[in-house]
ZAMARGU-4260 file (C-alpha; in steps of 0.2 Angstrom, whole numbers, plus 5000, padded with zeros to 4 digits):
<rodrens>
0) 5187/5018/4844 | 5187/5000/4843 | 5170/4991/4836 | 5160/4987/4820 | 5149/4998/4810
5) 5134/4986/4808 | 5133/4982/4827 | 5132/5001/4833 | 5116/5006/4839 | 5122/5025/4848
10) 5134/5035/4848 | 5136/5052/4858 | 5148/5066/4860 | 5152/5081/4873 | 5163/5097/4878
15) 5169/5096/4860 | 5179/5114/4855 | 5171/5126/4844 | 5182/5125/4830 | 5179/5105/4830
20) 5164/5105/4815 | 5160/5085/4825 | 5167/5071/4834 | 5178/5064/4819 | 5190/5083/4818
25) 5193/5084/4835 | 5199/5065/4837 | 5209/5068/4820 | 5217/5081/4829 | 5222/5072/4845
30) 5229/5058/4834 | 5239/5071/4825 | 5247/5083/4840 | 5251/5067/4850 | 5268/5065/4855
35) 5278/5051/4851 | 5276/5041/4868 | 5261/5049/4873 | 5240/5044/4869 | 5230/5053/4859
40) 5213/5048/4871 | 5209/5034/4887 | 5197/5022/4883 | 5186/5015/4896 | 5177/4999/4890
45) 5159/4996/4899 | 5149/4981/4899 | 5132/4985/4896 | 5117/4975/4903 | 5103/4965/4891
50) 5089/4966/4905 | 5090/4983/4901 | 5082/4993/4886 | 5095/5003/4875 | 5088/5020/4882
55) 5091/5013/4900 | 5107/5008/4896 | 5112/5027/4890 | 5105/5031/4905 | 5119/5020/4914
60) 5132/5030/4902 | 5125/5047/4907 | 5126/5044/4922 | 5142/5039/4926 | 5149/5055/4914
65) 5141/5064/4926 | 5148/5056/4943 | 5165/5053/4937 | 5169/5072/4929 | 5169/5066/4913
70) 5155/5074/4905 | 5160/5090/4916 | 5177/5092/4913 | 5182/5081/4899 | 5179/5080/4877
75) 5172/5063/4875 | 5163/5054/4863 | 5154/5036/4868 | 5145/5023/4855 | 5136/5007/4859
80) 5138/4989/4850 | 5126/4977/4851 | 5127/4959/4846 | 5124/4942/4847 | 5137/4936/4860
85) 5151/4928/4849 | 5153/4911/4862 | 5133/4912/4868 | 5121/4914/4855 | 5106/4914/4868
90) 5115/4931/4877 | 5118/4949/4869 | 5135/4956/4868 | 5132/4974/4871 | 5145/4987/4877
95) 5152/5004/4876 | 5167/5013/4871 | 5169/5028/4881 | 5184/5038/4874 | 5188/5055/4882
100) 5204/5068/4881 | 5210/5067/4898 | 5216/5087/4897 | 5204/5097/4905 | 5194/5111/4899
105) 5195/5128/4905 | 5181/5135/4899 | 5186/5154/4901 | 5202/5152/4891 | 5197/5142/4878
110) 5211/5136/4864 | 5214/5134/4845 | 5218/5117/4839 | 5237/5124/4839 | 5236/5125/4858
115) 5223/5114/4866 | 5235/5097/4862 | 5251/5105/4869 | 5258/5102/4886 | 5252/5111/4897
120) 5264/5128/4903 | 5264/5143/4913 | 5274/5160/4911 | 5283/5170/4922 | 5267/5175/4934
125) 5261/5159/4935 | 5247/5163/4921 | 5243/5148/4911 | 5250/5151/4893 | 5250/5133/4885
130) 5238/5119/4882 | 5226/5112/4895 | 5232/5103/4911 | 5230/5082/4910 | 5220/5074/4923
135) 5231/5059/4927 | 5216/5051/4940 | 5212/5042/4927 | 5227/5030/4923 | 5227/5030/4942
140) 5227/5011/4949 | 5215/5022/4964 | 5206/5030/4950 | 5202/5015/4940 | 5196/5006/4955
145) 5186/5020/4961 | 5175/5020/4944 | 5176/5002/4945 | 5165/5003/4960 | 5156/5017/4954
150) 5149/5009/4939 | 5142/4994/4951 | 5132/5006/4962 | 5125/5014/4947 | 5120/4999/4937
155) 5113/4992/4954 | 5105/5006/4955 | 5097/5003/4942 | 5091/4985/4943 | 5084/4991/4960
160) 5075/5005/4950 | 5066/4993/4939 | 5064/4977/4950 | 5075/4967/4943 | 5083/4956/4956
165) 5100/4955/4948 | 5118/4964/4955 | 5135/4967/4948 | 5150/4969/4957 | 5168/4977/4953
170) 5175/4965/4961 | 5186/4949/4956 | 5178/4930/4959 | 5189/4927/4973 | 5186/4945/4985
175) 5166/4941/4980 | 5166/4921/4988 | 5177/4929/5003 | 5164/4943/5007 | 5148/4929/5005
180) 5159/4917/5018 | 5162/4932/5031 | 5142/4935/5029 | 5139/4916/5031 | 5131/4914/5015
185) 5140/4897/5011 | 5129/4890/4997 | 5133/4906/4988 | 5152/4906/4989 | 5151/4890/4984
190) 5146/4895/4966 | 5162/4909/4964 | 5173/4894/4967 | 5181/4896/4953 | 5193/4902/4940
195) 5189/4914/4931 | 5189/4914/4914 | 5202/4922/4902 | 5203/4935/4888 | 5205/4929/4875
200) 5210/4945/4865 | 5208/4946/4848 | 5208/4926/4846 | 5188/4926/4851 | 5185/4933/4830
205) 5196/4918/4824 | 5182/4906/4819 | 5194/4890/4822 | 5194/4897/4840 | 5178/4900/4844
210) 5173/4879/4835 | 5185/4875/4848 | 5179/4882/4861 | 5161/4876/4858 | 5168/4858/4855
215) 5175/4858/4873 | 5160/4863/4879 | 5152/4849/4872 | 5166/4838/4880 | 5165/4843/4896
220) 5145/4841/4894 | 5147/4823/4890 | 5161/4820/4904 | 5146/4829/4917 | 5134/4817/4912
225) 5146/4803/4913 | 5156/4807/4928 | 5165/4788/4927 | 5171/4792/4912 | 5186/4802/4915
230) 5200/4798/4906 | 5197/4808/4892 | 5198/4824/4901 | 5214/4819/4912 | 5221/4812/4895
235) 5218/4830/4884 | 5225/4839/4900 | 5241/4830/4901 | 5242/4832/4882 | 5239/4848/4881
240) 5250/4852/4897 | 5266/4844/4888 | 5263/4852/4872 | 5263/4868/4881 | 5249/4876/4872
245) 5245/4892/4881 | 5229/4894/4869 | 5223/4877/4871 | 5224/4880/4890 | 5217/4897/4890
250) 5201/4890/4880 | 5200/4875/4891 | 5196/4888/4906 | 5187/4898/4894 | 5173/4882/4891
255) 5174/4877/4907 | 5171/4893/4915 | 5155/4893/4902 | 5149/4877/4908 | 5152/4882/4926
260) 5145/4899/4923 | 5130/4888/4913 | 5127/4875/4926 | 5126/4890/4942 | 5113/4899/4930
265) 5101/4884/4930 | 5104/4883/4949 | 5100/4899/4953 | 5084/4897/4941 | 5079/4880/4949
270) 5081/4888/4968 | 5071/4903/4963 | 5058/4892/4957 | 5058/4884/4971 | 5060/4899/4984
275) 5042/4906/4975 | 5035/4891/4976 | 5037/4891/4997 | 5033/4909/4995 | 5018/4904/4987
280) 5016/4892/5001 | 5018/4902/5014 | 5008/4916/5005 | 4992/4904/5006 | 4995/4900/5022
285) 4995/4916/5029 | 4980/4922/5018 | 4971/4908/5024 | 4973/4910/5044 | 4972/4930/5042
290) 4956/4925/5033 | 4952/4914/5048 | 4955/4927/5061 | 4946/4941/5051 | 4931/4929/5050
295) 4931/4926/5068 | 4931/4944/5068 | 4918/4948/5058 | 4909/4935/5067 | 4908/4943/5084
300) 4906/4959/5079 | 4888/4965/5083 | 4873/4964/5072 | 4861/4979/5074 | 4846/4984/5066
305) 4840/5003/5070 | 4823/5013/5068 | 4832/5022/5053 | 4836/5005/5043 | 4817/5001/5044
310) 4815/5019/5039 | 4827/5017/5024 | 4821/5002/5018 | 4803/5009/5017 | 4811/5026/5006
315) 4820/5011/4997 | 4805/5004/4993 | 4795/5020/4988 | 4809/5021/4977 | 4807/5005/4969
320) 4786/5006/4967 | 4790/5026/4959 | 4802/5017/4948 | 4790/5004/4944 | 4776/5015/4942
325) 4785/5028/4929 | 4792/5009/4919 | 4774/5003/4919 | 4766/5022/4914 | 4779/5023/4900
330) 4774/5003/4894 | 4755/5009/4896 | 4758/5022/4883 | 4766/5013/4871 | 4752/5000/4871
335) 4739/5013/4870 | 4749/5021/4856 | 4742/5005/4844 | 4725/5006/4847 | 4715/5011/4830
340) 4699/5023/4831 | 4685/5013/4826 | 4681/5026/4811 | 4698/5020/4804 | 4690/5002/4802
345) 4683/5002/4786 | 4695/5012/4777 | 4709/5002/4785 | 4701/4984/4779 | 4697/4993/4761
350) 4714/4997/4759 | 4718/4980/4761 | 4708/4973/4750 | 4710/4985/4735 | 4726/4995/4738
355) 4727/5013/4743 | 4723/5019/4724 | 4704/5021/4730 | 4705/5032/4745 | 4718/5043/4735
360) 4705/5043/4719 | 4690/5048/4732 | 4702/5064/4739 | 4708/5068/4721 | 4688/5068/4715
365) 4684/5078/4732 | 4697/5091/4728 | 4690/5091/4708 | 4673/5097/4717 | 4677/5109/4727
370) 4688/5118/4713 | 4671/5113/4700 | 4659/5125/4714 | 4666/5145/4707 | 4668/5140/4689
375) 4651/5132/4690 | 4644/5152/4696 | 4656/5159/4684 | 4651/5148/4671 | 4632/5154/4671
380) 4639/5172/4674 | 4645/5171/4656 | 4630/5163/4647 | 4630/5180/4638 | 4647/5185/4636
385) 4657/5183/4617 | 4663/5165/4615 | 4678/5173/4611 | 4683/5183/4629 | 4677/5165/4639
390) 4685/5155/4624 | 4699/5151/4639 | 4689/5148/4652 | 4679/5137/4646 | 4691/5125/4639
395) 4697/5125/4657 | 4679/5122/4664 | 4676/5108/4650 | 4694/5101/4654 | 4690/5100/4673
400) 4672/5091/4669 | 4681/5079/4658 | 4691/5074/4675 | 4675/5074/4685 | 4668/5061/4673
405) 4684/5051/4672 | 4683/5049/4692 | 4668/5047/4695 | 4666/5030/4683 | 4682/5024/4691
410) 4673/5025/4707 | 4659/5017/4702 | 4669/5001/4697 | 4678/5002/4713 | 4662/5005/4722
415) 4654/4989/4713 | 4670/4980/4717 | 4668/4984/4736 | 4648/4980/4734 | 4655/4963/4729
420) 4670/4961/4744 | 4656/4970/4757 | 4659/4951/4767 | 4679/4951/4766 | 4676/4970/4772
425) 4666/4965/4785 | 4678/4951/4792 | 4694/4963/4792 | 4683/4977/4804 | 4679/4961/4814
430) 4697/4958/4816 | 4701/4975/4819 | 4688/4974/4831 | 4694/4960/4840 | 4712/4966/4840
435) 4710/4983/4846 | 4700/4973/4863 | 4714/4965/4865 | 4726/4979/4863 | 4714/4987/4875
440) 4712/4972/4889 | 4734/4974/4888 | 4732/4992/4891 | 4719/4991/4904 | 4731/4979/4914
445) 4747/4988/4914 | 4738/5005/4918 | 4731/4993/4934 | 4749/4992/4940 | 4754/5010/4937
450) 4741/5013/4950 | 4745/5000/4961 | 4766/5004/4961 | 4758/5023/4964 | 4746/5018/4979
455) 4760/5007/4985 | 4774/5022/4983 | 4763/5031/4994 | 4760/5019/5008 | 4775/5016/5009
460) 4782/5034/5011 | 4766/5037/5024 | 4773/5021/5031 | 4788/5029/5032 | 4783/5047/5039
465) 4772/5036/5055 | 4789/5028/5059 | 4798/5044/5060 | 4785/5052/5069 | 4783/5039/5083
470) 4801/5034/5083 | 4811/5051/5080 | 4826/5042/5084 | 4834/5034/5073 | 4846/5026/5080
475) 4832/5014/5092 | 4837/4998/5091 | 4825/4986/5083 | 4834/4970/5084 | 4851/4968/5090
480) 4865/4953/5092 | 4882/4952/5101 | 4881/4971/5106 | 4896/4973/5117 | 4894/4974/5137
485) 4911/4984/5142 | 4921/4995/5129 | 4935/4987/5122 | 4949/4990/5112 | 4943/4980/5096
490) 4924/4989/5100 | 4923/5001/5087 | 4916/5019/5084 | 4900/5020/5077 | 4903/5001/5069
495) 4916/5009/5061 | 4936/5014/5065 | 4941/5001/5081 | 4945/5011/5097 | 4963/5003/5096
500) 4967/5014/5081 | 4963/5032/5091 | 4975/5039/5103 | 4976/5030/5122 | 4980/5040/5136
505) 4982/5031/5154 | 4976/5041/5170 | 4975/5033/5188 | 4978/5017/5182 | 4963/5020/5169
510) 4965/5019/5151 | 4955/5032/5142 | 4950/5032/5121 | 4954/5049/5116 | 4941/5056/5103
515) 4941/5074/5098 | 4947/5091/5106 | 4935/5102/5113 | 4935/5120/5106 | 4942/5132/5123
520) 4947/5149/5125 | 4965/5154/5123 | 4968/5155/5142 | 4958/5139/5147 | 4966/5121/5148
525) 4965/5109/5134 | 4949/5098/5135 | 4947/5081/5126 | 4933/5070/5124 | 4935/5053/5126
530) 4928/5036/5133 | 4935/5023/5145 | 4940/5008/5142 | 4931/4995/5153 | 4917/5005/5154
535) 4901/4998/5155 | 4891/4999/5137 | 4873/5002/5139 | 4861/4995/5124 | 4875/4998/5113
540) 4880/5017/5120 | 4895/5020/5131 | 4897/5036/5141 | 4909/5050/5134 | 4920/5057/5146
545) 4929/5074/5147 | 4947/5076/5151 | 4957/5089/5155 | 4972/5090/5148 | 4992/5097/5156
550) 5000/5110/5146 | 5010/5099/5134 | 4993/5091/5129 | 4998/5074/5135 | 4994/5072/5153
555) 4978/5072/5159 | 4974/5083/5176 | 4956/5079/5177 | 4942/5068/5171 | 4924/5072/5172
560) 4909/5061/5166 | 4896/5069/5154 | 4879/5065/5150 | 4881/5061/5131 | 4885/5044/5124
565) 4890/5037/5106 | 4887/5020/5099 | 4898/5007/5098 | 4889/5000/5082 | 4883/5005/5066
570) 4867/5006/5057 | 4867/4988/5049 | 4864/5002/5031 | 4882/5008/5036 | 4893/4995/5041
575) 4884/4975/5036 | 4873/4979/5020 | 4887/4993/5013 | 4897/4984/5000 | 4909/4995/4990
580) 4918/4993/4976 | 4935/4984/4976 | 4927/4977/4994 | 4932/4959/4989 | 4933/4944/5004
585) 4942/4930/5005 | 4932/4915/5006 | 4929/4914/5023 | 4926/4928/5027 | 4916/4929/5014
590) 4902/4917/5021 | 4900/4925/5037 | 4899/4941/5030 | 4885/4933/5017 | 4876/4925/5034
595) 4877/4943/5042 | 4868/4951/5027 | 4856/4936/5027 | 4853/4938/5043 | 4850/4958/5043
600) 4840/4959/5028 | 4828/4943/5037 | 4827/4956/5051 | 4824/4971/5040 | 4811/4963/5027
605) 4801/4956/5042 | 4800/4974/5050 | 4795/4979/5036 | 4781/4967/5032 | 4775/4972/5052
610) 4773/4988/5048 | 4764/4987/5031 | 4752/4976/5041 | 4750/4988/5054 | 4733/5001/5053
615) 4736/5008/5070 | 4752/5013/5073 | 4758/5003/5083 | 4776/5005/5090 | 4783/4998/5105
620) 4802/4992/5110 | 4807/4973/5105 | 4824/4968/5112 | 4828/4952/5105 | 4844/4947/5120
625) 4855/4933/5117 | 4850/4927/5133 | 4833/4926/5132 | 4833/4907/5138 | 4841/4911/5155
630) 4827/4914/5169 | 4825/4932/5176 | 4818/4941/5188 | 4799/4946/5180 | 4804/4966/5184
635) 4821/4965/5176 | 4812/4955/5160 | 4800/4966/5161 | 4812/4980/5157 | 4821/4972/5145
640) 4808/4967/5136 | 4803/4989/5136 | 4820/4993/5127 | 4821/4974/5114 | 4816/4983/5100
645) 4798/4986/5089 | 4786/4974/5089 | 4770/4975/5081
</rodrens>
């Protein structure tokens, strides 16, 4: 196998025999049972691909073993090279060398390194009995063609896989440019208009060569950017041309197919660059009028404000004052927390003044005392005992007494000290004085807002319970803009899903929104609800309709009209004030959605304030109508005004 050591990167074999220890025995072998005319192994070259990581490009390998029979049927061993390109130092040169035996493996009757080489025999009933048969396909000008285009589709394959807008084709330059002229792809055919380059064989690891090569290169560079200039070129050609120098021909196409091959590279770059930038273009483009026509949307979709927004914006608010209340508590106590006893006082501003060392000297004195009391009583209970047997005690007692009289004369000079410092004394309790008012006042104030976030938390939830009670439903409009008049096919369901998006049956020239099946028993007809579209929309409600369905569930038989309704808009907590998260708007949109919210919450907050100020209870319909300006009959305003919403 062809190739340097210090450029392979992989190498894997397959189907090798048993009695083969690696790859190196069983390719010796070949070598050594081939005939005189005959191969030991077919090669197959492949050129590998440096979008692609080494393990994709295995992947390439592995897959063509397994579409061409290789790997099933075949002994093979692959390795990969990879290298700087020897003409290109910007472009890798990596490749494999796929060698395989092209006898095929039977793998019930497998054979010795004496048989598996020989030519393949049978015996007198037709039983195999030497060697393993060869598969010629391979040598086949049909079968070289057919893993030509093979290897295409799975390297195409591939850079499809990954996103990588790049093909390969087993054809030659010529049968590509004819195939892009048949498909009317001009531009492109034009850039296979060219001769192809030759191989150069072995000559490409002459060094000579390859300075040659380069220095043509540079030639026709030079002869590019001065296209007046062409002499030269028509000069070297003539000379080359009489000398009959068949290398010196074959690298001139060699470099100029490189410069060609160069020049179509930066083309190709340059018109992509230019095709994402109109991409781009148009990209924006289309954003920006689909963010026109979805602001326009937005903007005429209605704007509601319902009896249970008010009553969730009061909860919302309980919420925030309990909140509030429990932040406020938990501040309260930390404040109380530094606020010192007044007995504290005096010790506190001693301790300043002459260190702790007097108050620990008054306990260690006190405890003296106490331990003094019973030896004191035992003391006098053995005035007439033998010195002898009180001998210990009384050096204890003495010992003790000793201590007494030690403490007690350090007290007194600390006591005359303090007699001496009673003004510095007396201005540190001031202080502390002073300081713990404060500390105080502070408390005092944050406890005030504990119970005012409580008293509000519970107006506002009592607030909340009044509306329920005198408005139990919660889907009363309060104030409401743009609600539809007829059902439509953009009105949507519940401010939500657009009617558009259900299924639409037609029935007597009527068009009918299907909504959801009705539960029937197994010997009844199929019954749907729906609404119809055109219908007239009452205060934002339309009429659901029942419709009887055929036996294949697609054509109606009847329709009948029912008393309920749904809404054709949402409560403005559910559709306008709902933001989720990754619910970003383009700019436009964006606004109106912003003057929507603006809106709503003006609507909300004022409602809110109304019913804060309210002590009686006072509920009855506000209908804020777009028309409002237009002059009315008084019994019709009248009405209308019963059904515009709450007002207080």
């Amino acid at each position: 196998m062809k190739g340097k050591k210090e450029d392979l990167v992989f190498t894997s074999s397959g189907n090798l025999p048993d009695w083969a220890q690696d790859a190196g025995e069983f390719w010796d072998a070949a070598e050594e049972n081939r005939r005189v005319k005959g191969r030991a192994y077919r090669e197959i070259r492949m050129g590998l691909q440096e979008e692609l990581s080494l393990d994709d490009n295995i992947a390439l390998v592995e897959e063509f073993l397994k579409e061409s029979g290789i790997g099933k049927n075949h002994a093979f061993t692959y390795a990969i090279h990879d290298k700087e390109a020897a003409y290109d130092h910007d472009h890798r040169n990596i490749h494999c060398h796929l060698m395989f035996c092209e006898k095929s493996i039977e793998k019930d009757r497998p054979l010795g390194p004496d048989m598996y080489f020989k030519q393949y025999a049978v015996n007198q009933h037709g039983e195999p009995c030497s060697g393993y048969l060869a598969d010629r396909y391979y040598q086949s000008h049909q079968g070289n063609a057919a893993m030509r285009k093979m290897w295409a589709d799975i390297v195409n394959r591939k850079f499809k896989e990954l996103g990588i807008k790049r093909e390969i084709s087993e054809k030659s330059l010529a049968a590509q440019r004819q195939d892009l002229l048949n498909q009317g792809r001009f531009e492109e055919a034009e850039k296979l208009d060219r001769i192809p380059a030759p191989h150069l064989g072995e000559a490409y690891k002459n060094p000579k060569v390859m300075e040659r090569i380069q220095e043509r290169v540079r030639e026709i560079d030079e002869q590019t950017e001065s296209p007046d200039d062409s002499s030269s070129e028509a000069e070297t050609t003539e000379t080359t041309d009489t000398e009959g120098s068949v290398m010196e021909q074959k690298i001139t196409c060699f470099a100029i197919d490189k410069v060609l091959r160069r020049v179509i590279k930066e083309i190709e770059l340059e018109e992509q660059r230019i095709r994402q930038e109109e991409i781009l273009e148009m990209e924006t483009k289309l954003s920006a009028e689909a963010d026109d026509e979805k602001a326009e949307e937005l903007a005429n979709e209605p704007i509601v404000v319902t009896a249970n927004d008010v009553y969730a914006g009061l909860k919302a608010r309980a919420k925030e004052q309990a909140k509030r209340q429990a932040e406020q508590l938990a501040k309260y106590k930390e404040v109380k927390a530094k606020v010192i006893p007044e007995r504290l006082f005096r010790n506190i501003a001693i301790e300043r003044i002459i260190g702790k060392d007097y108050h620990n000297l008054k306990k260690r004195h006190q405890r003296i005392l106490e331990e003094l009391k019973p030896m004191e009583k035992k003391y006098i209970e053995l005035k007439d005992v033998p010195y002898k047997q009180k001998k210990e005690f009384y050096l204890s007692y003495s010992d003790k007494l000793r201590q007494k009289q030690a403490m007690e004369k350090q007290l007194k000079d600390y006591n005359e000290e303090l007699r001496n410092k009673e003004d510095d004394i007396q201005r540190i309790v001031d202080e502390l004085t002073q300081q713990n008012k404060a500390i105080q006042e502070d408390a005092k104030k944050i406890y005030g807002k504990v119970i005012k976030a409580k008293n509000k938390e519970k107006m506002y939830l009592a607030k909340a319970a009044e509306l329920k009670e005198n408005v139990p439903d919660s889907d009363r409009i309060l104030y409401s803009r743009q609600l539809p008049r007829l059902v439509m096919r953009h009105s949507k369901l519940e401010g939500g899903k657009p009617l558009k998006d259900f299924q639409i049956l037609s029935h007597n020239g009527r068009a009918y929104v299907v909504l959801s099946d009705i539960p029937t028993g197994k010997l009844e007809p199929q019954k749907k609800t729906a609404l119809l579209l055109g219908d007239t929309v009452e205060k934002g409600q339309a009429s659901v309709y029942t419709l009887t369905m055929g036996p294949d569930g697609k054509e109606i038989l009847d329709v009948s009209r029912t008393k309920d309704t749904v809404r054709l808009y949402g409560s403005a907590k559910k559709t306008i004030l709902k933001r989720g998260e990754g619910n970003h708007y383009p700019p436009h949109t964006e606004a109106v959605h912003q003057q929507r919210q603006t809106e709503v919450l003006g609507k909300i907050n004022h409602f809110l304030e109304k019913a804060v100020e309210d002590t009686h209870g006072r509920y009855q319909a506000w209908w804020d109508d777009e028309d409002h300006h237009k002059k009315k009959d008084e019994l019709e305003r009248v009405e209308e005004e019963m059904y515009r919403g709450w007002s207080l």
